[in-house]
N, C-alpha and C positions, 0 to 999 in steps of 0.2 A: 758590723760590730763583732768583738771576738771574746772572746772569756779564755781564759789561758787555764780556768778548770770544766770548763764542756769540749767538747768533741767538733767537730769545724760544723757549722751548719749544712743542714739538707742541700739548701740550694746555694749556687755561688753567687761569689757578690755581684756579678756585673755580667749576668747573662746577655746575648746579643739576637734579640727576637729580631725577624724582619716585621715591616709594618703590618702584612695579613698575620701575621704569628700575634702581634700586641692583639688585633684586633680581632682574634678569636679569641683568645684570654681574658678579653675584657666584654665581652660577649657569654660566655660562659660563668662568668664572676656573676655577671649581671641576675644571670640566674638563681645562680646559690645565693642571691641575697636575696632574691623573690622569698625562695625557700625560707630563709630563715625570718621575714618578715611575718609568711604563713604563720609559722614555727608559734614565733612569739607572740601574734595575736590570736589565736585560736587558746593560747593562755588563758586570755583575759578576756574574749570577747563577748565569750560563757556568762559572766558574773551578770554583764546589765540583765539577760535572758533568761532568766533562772526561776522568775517569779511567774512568768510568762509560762515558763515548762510543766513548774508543778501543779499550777491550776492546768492549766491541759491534761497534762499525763496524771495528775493525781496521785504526787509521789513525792509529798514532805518530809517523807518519814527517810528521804534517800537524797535527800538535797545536796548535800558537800560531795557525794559522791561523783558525778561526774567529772569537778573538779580533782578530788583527789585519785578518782581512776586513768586519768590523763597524765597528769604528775609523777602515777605511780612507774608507769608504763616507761614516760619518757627517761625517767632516771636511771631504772634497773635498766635498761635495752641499747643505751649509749655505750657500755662497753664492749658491749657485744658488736655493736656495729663498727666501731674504732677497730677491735681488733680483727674483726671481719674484713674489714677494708684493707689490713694491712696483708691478707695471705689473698682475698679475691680479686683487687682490685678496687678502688674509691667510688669509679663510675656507674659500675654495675649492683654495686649495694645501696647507691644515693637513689638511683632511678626505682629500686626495690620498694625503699624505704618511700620516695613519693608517691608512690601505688599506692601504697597502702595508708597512706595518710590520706590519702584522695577518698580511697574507698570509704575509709572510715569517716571522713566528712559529709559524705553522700550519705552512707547510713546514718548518721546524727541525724542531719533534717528530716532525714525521712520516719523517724523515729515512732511507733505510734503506744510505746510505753516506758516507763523508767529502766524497766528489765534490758531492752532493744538500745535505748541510749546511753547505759553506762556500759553494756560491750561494744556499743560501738567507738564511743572514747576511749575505750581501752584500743585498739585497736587503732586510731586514730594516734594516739600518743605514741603507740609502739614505730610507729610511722615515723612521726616527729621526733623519737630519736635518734635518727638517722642524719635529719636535715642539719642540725648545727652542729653536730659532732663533723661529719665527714666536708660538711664546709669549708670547717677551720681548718682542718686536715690539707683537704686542697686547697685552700688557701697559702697551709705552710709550704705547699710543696711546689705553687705556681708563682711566689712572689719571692723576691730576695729578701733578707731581715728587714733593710731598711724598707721596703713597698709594704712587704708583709703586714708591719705595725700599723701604716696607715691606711689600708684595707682591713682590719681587724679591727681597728678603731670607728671605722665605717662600719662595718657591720653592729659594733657595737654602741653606735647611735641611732640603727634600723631597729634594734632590739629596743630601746630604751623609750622609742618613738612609735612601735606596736604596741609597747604596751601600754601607754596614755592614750590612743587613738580608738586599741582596742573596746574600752566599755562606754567607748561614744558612739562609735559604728555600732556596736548591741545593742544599745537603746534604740537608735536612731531605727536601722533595721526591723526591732521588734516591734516598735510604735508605728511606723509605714508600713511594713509589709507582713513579716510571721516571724517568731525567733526562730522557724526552719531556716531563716536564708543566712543567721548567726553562720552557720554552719554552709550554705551554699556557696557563698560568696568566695570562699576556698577554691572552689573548685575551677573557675576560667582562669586566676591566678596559678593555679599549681599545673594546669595543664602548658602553660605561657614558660612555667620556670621549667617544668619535664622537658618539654623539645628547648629549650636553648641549652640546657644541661647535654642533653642525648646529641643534638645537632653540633656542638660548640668544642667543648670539652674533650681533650685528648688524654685517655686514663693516665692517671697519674701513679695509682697503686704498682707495687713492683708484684705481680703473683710469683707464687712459689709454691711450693709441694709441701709446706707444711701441715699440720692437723690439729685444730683449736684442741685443749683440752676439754672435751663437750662435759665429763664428771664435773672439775671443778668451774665450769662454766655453770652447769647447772645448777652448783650448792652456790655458787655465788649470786646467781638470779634469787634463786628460793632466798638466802639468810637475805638479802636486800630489801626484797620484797616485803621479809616479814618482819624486820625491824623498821621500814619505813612504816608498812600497816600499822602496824603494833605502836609507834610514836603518834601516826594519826587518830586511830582508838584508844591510845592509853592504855592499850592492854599489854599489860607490862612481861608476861609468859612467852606471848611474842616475840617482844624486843628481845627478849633473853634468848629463844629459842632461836631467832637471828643472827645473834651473836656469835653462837657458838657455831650456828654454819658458816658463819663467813670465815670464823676463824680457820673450822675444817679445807674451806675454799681455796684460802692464802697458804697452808699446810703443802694441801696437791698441788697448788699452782706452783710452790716455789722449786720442787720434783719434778715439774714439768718442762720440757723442754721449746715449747711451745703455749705458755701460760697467755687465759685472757689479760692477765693485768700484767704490766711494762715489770715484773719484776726484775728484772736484770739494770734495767732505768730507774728505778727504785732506789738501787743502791746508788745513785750516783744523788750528792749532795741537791743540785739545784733540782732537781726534779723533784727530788723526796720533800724538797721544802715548798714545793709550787705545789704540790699536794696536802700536805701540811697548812700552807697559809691560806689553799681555798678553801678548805676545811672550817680551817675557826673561822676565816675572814666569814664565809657564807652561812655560819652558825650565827655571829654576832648579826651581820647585817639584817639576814632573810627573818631570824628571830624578831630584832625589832619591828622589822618593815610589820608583821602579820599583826600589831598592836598599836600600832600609830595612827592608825584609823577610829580602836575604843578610845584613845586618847582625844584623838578631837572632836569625836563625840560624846565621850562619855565625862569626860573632864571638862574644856571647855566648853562643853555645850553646843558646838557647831552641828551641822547638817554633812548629808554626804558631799556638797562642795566643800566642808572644812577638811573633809578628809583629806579629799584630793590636793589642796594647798599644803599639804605635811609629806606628801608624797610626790608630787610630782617634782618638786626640788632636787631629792635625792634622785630620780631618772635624770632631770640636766644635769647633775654633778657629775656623776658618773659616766654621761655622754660625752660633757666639755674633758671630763679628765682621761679619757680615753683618745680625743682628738688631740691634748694638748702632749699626751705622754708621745703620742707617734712621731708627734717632731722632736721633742724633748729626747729624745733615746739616741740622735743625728749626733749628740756628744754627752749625753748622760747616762751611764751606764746602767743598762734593768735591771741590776740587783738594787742601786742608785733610786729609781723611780717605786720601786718595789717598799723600801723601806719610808721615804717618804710618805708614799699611802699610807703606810699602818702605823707612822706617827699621828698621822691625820687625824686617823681614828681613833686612837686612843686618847686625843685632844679632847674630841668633838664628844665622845662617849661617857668622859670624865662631865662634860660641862652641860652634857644633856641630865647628869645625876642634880643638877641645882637647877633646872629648869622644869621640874613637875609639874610648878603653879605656876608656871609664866603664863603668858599668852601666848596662844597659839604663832604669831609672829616670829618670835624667838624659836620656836622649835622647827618651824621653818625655816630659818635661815643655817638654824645646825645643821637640821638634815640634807641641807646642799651642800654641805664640807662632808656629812658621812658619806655621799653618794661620788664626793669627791677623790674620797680616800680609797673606796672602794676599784674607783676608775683606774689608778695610780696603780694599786695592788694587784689589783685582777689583771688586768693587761700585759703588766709585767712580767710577771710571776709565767701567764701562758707562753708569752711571747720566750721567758728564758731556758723555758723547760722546751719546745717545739726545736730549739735551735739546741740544745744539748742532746737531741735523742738521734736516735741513727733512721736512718730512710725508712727501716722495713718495721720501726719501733713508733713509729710518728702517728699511726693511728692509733694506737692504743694508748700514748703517753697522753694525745690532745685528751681523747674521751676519759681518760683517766682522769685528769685534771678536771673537767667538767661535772663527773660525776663527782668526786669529792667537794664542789661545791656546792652540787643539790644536793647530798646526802648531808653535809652539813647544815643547810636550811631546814629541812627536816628535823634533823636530830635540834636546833635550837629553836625553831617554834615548839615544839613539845614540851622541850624543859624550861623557856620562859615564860608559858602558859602555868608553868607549877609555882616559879616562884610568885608568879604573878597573882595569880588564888583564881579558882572556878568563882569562888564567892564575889571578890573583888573586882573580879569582870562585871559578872552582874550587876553590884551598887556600885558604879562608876564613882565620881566626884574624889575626895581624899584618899578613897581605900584603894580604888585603880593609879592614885597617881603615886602614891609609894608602892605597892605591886612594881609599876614600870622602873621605881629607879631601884627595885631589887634587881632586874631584869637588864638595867645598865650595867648594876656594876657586873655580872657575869659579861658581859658587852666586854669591857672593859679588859677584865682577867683574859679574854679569848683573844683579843687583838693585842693585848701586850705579850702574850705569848707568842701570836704570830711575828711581832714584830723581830723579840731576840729570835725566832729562830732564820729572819729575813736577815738582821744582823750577824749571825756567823757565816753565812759566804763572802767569800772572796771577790773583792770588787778590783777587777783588770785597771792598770792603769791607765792604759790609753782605750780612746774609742774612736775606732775609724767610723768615719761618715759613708 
């Protein structure tokens, strides 16, 4: 596929592997999908475990914490590794980065207080953003456009498929054996994805003699850090004080000649808007998803299996629409699929604001068209910004894009917890279900935004297969 306003793709259309060449590439791949299965169940695998930890360790007063220290970790450290990969090399940063995810798994189980468990998820996470950032990286850089979509899409129903699988294997796990092995169980896996990665894998990175901007590398860690803290506390001095560093960050960085973030890619439309739409898109979406659950318990009255039937819909949406966009893209153009998605959504979002008091039924069946819109959106949007960047640009554009979707989840559960009301969480029933359709229509404003600004690029008239 070609775009007549991006730059010719990383790799060519119709590369000529011999059969051992497929067959280390697909041996390798194999790998990085371990990885990023790890990745996305050690997410979630946390939450059935958690009840199990603090009677153990004794440490209620610090419960979300592991969770949002893993979070914290993985989002701020994804840039750093994207642009890492693109001056040292892919291979030698992924193998880095699964050490220390490894490590940090070892240490979880072995954990023998809250203080020891939530560094060591910290540490753990920092690992884990390594794994999906420089995946998709080589990914973009081992498969042609049209392979690429349908390997990203694969990967992108490995993700969607850890994270349902994950708080059954925690339970399961915690109830047979210890919620140490939540965390063990990582470990013959990662060691399995380590040597096919190291064994397999021909680097892909191009090195070069360039020099990260380590200043604005590091005001862009810190402002990250502390407007994401700062969103999860509510400590709004934080957010502020965040703010301003990141602004300082993007200041040095655009002076630099070697900036962490794809500023020079920036400026070019599709990318600035593949950042842009994971933005809001992961603002509206991840905002909702963290509230769908008080709603099927706190409104309709279900248990935690009602929760799971409001969510696990939107993971198949979003899986089917990611499998179906990688064929769909063979003659529709990803700006094409891109705006799709965020029509989707703003359907789905509009019609989740008349559904407060339905039954739980209904909110299921939407949330499989949000999870659908999402698939459409997000896939696209990566897949046109990877094919616009230039070779030595492509790890920092993918993690860029990545990271502005979890930074947006962040930034929208926080502010739909506000409209929502602390109070209204608590007295569920009437008061929670108008809170959520306050929390819609911000839904709503964010993906209609996303969408015009999905609508001003230039859609190529033709699409080679």
């Amino acid at each position: 596929m070609t775009h007549p306003t991006t730059q010719a793709p990383t790799v060519p259309d119709s590369p000529s592997l011999s059969p051992a060449q497929a067959r280390l590439r697909t041996l390798a791949t194999t790998g990085l999908i371990i990885g990023v299965f790890l990745n996305a169940m050690e997410a979630s695998v946390v939450s059935s475990a958690m009840p199990s930890v603090i009677d153990e360790l004794h440490g209620a007063a610090y419960y979300a914490l592991p969770f949002a220290i893993y979070m914290l970790t993985t989002t701020v450290s994804s840039p750093l590794w994207g642009r890492g990969s693109d001056i040292v090399g892919r291979k030698k940063l992924y193998l880095i980065g699964m050490v220390l995810f490894l490590i940090g798994s070892a240490l979880s189980g072995a954990a023998q207080n809250m203080g020891w468990l939530i560094g060591a998820r910290a540490l753990q996470g920092l690992g884990a953003g390594a794994l999906l950032t420089i995946s998709l990286t080589i990914v973009g850089e081992l498969f042609t456009p049209q392979e690429r979509g349908r390997v990203q899409s694969f990967i992108s129903a490995v993700w969607g498929i850890s994270g349902l699988v994950g708080p059954l294997l925690g339970g399961f796990l915690t109830d047979q054996l210890s919620w140490r092995w939540t965390f063990y169980v990582s470990l013959p896996f990662g060691v399995v994805a380590f040597y096919m990665v190291s064994r397999y894998l021909q680097d892909t990175g191009t090195r070069r003699s360039a020099q990260l901007d380590w200043l604005g590398a590091l005001l862009f860690t810190v402002g990250s850090g502390l407007s994401i803290w700062g969103l999860e506390l509510r400590n709004w001095p934080f957010v502020g004080l965040g703010v301003l560093t990141l602004a300082l960050a993007v200041y040095l960085e655009s002076r630099h000649p070697s900036p962490l973030l794809p500023m020079r890619a920036l400026g070019q439309r599709i990318t600035s808007a593949a950042f842009v739409g994971n933005l809001l898109g992961g603002a509206a979406y991840f905002g909702v998803v963290a509230y769908l659950p008080l709603y099927a318990q706190g409104v309709t009255h279900g248990g935690a299996t009602s929760a799971g039937l409001v969510l696990t819909p939107m993971l198949v949406g979003w899986t089917l629409a990611s499998i179906t966009a990688a064929q769909l893209m063979k003659k529709i153009p990803l700006v094409r699929l891109a705006q799709a998605g965020f029509a989707v959504l703003s359907v789905m979002f509009v019609l989740l604001t008349f559904t407060v008091h339905s039954p739980l039924w209904v909110t299921s069946v939407l949330s499989f068209f949000v999870g659908t819109g999402m698939g459409f959106s997000m896939l696209s949007l990566l897949l046109a910004a990877q094919q616009s960047a230039e070779r030595t640009e492509l790890g920092a554009v993918t993690s860029g894009v990545m990271f502005a979707r979890q930074m947006g989840g962040a930034v929208g559960v926080a502010v739909m917890a506000l409209l929502i009301g602390e109070a209204a969480i608590h007295a569920g029933g009437v008061e929670l279900a108008e809170g959520l359709r306050r929390a819609y229509f911000l839904a709503i404003g964010l993906v209609v935004v996303a969408l015009a600004v999905s609508l001003s690029l230039k859609v190529p008239k033709t699409v080679q297969a």
